[in-house]
N, C-alpha and C positions, 0 to 999 in steps of 0.2 A: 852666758850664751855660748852653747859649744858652737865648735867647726868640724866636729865631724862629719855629721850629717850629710853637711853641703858645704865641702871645703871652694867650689866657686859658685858662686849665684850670676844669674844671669844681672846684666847690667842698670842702673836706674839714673832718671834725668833728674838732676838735681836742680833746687833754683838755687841763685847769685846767695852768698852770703847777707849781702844789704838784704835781701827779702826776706832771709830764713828769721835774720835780728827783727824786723818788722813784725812778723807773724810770732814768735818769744815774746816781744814788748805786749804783743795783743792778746796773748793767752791770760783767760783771764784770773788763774790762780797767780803765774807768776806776775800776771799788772796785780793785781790784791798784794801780792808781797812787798815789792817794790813800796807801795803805798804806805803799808805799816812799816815801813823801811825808814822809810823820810817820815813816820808820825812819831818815831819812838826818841825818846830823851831822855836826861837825868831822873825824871821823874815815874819812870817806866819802871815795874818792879817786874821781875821774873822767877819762876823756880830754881829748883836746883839741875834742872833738866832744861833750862833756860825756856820754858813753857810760860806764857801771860797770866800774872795772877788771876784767879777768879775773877776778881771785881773788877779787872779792866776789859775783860771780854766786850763788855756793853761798847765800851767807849771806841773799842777798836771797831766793832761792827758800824758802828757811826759813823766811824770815820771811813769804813768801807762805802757807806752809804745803800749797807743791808737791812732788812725789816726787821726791828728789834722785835716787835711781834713773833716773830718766824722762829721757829723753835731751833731751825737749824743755822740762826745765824752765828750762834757762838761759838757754835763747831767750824762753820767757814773760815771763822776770823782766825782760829785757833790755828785751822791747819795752813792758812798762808803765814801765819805770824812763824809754825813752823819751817816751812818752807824760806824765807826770808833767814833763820838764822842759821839752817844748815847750809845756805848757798854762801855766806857770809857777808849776805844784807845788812845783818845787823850785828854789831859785839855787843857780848853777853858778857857781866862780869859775874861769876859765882858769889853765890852769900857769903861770907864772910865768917871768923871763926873765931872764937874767943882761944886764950891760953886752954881753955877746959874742954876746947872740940865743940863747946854750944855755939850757937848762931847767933851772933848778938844785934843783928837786927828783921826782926820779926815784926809781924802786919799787926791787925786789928785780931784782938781774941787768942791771938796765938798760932795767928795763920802761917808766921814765917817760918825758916828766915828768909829773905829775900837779895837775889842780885838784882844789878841793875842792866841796863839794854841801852843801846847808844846805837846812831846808824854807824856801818862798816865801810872801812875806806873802799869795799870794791862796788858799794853802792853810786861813786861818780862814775861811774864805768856803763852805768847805763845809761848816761845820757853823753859823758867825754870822752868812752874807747871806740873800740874800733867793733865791726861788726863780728868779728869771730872772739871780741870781749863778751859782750852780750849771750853768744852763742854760748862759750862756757860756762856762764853764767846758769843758763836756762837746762844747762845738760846736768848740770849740780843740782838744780829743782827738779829734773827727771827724775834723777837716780832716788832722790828723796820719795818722790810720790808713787814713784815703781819699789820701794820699800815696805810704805802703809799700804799698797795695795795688796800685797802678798798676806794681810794681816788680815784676819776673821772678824765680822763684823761686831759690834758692842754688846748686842745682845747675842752672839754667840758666847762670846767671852762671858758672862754675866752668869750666863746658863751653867760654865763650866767651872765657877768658882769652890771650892772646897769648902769642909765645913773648918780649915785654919785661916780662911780669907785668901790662898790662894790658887793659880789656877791648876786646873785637872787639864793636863793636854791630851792624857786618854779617851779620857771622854770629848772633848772639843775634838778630837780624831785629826789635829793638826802637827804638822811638821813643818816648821818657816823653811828649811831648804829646800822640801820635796812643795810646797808654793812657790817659793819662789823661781825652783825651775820649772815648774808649770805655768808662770808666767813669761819665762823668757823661750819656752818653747814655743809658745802661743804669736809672740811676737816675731820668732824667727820663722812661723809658718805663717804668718799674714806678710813680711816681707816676700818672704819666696814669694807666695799669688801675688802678690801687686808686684814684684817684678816679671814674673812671669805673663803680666796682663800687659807687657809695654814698658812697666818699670816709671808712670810719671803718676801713683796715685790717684788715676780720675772715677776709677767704678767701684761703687761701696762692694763687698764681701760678703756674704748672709752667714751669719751668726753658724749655721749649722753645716755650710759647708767649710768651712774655719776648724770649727769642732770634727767634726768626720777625719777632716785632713791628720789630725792629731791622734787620734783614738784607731781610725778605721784600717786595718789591713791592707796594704798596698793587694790592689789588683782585686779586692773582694766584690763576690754581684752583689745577690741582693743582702743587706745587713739583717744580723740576726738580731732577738729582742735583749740579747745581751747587750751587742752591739751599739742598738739603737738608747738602750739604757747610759751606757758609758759616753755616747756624743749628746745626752739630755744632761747628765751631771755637769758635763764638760761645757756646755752651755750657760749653764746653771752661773756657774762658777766664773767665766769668762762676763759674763753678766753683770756681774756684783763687779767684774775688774776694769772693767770698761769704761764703767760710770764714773770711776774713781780717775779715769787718765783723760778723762774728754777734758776736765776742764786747761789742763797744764799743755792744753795743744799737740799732745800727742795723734791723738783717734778724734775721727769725726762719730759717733756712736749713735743711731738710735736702738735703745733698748727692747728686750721680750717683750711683745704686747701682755698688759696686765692680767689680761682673759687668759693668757696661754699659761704667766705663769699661776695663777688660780687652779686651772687644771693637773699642774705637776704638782701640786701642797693636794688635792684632790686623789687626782687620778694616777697618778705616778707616770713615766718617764712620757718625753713629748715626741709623740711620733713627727714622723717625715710630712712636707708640708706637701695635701694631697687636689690631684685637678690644677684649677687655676688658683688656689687659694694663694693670698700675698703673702708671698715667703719673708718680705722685710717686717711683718707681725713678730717672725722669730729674732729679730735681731738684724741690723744690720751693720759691717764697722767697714771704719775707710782710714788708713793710714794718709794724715795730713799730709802736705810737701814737708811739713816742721817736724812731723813725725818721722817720713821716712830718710830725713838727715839725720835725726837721732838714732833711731835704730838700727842705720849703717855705721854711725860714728861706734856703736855698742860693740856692732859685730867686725871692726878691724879691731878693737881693742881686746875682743877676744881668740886675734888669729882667724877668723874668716876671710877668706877673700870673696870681697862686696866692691867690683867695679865701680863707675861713675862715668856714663857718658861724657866725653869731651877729656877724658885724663890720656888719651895713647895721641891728643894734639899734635907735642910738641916734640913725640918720640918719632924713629925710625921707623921707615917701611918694614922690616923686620919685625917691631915691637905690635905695629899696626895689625898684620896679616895674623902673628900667633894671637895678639888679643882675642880679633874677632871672629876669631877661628869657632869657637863655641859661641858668639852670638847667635839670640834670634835674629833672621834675617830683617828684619825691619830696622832692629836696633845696629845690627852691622852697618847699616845702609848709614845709619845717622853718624856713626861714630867718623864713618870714609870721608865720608861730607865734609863732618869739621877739621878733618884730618888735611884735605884736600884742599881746604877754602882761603889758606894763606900760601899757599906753594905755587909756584909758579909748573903748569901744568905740564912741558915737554920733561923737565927735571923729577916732577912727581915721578910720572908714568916710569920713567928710566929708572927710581927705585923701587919703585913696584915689582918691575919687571925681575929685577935681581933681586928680590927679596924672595918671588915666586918660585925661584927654582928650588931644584933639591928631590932626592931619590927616595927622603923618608918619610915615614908613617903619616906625616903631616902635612907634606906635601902638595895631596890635590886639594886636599881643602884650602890650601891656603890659596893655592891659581886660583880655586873659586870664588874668593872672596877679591883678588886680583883681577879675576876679567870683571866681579861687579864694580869696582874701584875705577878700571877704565871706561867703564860707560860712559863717568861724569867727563871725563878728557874730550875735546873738541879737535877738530882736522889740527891745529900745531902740533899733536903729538904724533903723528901719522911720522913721520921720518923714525922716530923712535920705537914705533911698534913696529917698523918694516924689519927695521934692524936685528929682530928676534926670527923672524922665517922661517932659517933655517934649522932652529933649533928644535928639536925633541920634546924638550918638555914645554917649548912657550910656543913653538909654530903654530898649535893650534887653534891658542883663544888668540893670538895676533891675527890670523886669518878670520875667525868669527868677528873681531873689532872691524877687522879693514871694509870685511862685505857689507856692515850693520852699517858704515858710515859712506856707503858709497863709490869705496876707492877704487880707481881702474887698476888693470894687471895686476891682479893678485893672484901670484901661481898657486895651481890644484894640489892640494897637500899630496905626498906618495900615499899609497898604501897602506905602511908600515903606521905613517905618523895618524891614519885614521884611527888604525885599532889602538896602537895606543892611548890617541886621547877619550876613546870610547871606554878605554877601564878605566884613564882619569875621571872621566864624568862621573861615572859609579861613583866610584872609590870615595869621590868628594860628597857624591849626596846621600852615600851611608855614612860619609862619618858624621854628615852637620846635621841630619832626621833621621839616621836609622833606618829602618825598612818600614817605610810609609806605606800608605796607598796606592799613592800615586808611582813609585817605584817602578812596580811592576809593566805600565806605561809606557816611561822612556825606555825599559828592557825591552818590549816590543816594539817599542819604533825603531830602537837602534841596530836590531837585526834582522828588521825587516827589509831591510834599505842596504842588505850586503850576503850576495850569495855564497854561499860556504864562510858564514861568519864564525864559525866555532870551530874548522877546520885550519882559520886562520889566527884565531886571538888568544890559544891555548900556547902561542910560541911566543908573545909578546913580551918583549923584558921591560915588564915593572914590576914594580915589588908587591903591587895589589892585586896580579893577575887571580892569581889563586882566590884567595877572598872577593874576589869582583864573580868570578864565575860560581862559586860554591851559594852565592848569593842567588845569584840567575837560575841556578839548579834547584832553591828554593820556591823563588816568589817569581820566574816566569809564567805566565799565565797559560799558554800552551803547552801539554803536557809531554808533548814530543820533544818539543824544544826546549824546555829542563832538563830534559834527559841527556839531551847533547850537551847542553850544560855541565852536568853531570860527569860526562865521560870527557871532558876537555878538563875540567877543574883535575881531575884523576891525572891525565895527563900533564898536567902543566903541574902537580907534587910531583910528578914523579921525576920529571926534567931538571929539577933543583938537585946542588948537591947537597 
């Protein structure tokens, strides 16, 4: 799973470890493992691949308490019995070897040789350890079933057999690493949206804008039939891999409607879903809360950095303000909270305050997330926000806290400290949205409200003047006054040395 891509992702709420083991115990591939975990004994024979002989398939399905009927039960059994001995459910002892390299103990007919299967000591671990025992446990069965999924299905293989009995990969048109990182891209782009949605997993994802996300050219209108063809394979394919991760509790999955895929073996690629028609026909997938602790666990191990709501707790106001410096605001909010909820509030505020300061690149954004930090503070912090007044870089949001809460005599900031904190405001809500819609707005409100505003805020010393104005000289809405914009930004380069 690289980090390039997205060396920080936006932030995600995780549950409590005890829930994450509870939701692992309930998956129902890894509860199937567990099961044949505690069924296997002396008597248990296995390959050489520690695979269940044939003739115990049935019995293990039984004891799953699957439909021997059912054509696919022996395959169920097969791939938890796997799952169970790469987690190390079960010890497998290899068959055995004569002086001669033969296997000296073989089945009925000549089926062997055969080892044997015994449960593995990390099988008490699911019900005697602790909950991040289970956790690894269940991340060991991940990585297993995110394996077989990167695998082509049986009747592909089948198709691509040679006439020496083995397989033709040319023809199967398969690469197990060029799948396999198209599965961990797949997954590193359903994280991004589901953190991007909030970061707590609640809203399924439609199959085809998943697929788009991967395939489609950032910034493209409308998709071409190329296009449209490469998010149908890329469907296709996420499809057949989906089914294969619902059960081990990764993805909540409902799959392509059978009608849809009828049409792509028919008619070739699946167009976009048109009108009101139900787009969850194509697919719909939802990374579980068990999910998206795995696939953040995947992505620190491969150098991402993948936040965690509630982790900048126990750190400093410093740590606090750079964290959520790149939050969405919503998830900022949450993080301040928890941040906020064991401190004692007049001492908060006071390192807040001093965290906030500072002349660099980073600066307003962090006051902003600063004065939203002091909302939560109540009148005991009032002595402590007076105490900033006089200062440059904090006088301003101290005087926006004092009036929000009420407080009498609050002097009228100078002049000076308006236009400054008028390029602070910018400064901070281009760095946290960029040049929104909304932007353009506060640029008009904030100049409308100060006569010869650009005659004065071209001489302001902060470090964002320049980029706060060359901004205004884009995206003000009035074309006269961009242009003043304009000729302030010119001036205020040129005043630097």
């Amino acid at each position: 799973m690289s980090a390039e891509s997205h060396p920080t992702l936006p932030p995600v709420r995780l549950h409590s470890d005890a829930e994450l083991a509870r939701d692992a115990l309930g998956a129902p591939l890894f509860a199937r493992a567990v099961r044949l975990a505690r069924w296997a004994g002396p008597a248990t024979r296995v390959g050489a691949a520690g695979e269940l002989a044939a003739d115990q398939l049935p019995g293990a399905a039984a004891h799953l308490g699957l439909d021997a009927a059912d054509e696919d039960s022996a395959g169920d059994a097969s791939q938890a019995w796997r799952v169970a001995v790469d987690t190390g459910l079960v010890d497998v002892t290899e068959p055995e070897e004569d002086a001669d390299g033969e296997g000296v103990a073989e089945g009925e007919a000549g089926e062997g040789p055969y080892g044997t299967a015994v449960p593995g000591e990390d099988l008490a671990l699911v019900t005697g350890g602790a909950p991040g025992d289970v956790l690894d446990l269940w991340r060991a069965a991940l990585e297993a079933v995110l394996a077989d999924a990167a695998v082509p299905d049986l009747e592909d293989l089948v198709d691509a057999v040679d006439t020496d009995g083995g397989i033709d990969f040319d023809r199967l048109d398969w690469n197990p690493g060029r799948e396999a990182d198209f599965l961990d891209e797949a997954l590193a782009h359903l994280y991004l949206l589901t953190a991007a949605e909030g970061g707590t997993a609640d809203r399924p994802i439609p199959l085809p804008v998943l697929a788009a996300s991967m395939v489609a050219p950032d910034g493209m209108g409308e998709p071409s039939d190329a296009v449209l063809e490469q998010v149908s394979d890329a469907m296709m394919r996420l499809d057949d891999q989906f089914r294969q991760l619902a059960p081990i509790g990764l993805v909540e999955f409902r799959p392509v409607d059978e009608e849809l895929m009828a049409q792509v073996d028919e008619d070739g690629p699946l167009g976009e879903p048109e009108g009101d028609e139900d787009v969850s026909r194509y697919g719909m997938v939802r990374l579980t809360p068990l999910g998206l602790y795995g696939i953040r666990a995947r992505m620190l191990e491969a150098g991402v950095a993948a936040p965690a709501l509630g982790e900048l707790a126990a750190k400093g106001a410093d740590a606090l303000l750079d964290g959520v410096a790149s939050y969405p605001e919503r998830t900022a909010q949450a993080e301040i909270e928890q941040w906020m909820a064991d401190r004692e509030p007049a001492a908060a505020v006071a390192e807040l305050l001093a965290a906030a300061r500072g002349d660099d690149e980073g600066g307003p954004l962090r006051r902003l997330r600063c004065q939203q930090a002091l909302a939560l503070a109540g009148p005991e912090a009032e002595p402590v926000v007076r105490s900033v007044l006089d200062e440059a870089e904090l006088g301003g949001l101290a005087r926006v806290w004092l009036a929000e809460h009420g407080a009498a005599d609050v002097p009228a900031p100078a002049p000076e400290m308006v236009f400054w904190l008028t390029v602070d405001t910018i400064a901070a809500q281009l760095a946290a949205d960029g040049e929104t819609e909304e932007l353009p707005l506060l640029m008009e409100t904030l100049t409308a409200h100060h006569t010869g505003f650009f005659d004065r805020v071209w001489r302001v010393e902060h470090p964002s003047t320049v980029r706060v104005l060359e901004a205004m000289g884009r995206l003000h809405p009035d074309p006269k006054t961009a242009k003043e914009a304009r000729r302030a930004a010119f001036k205020a380069r040129s005043r630097k040395p």
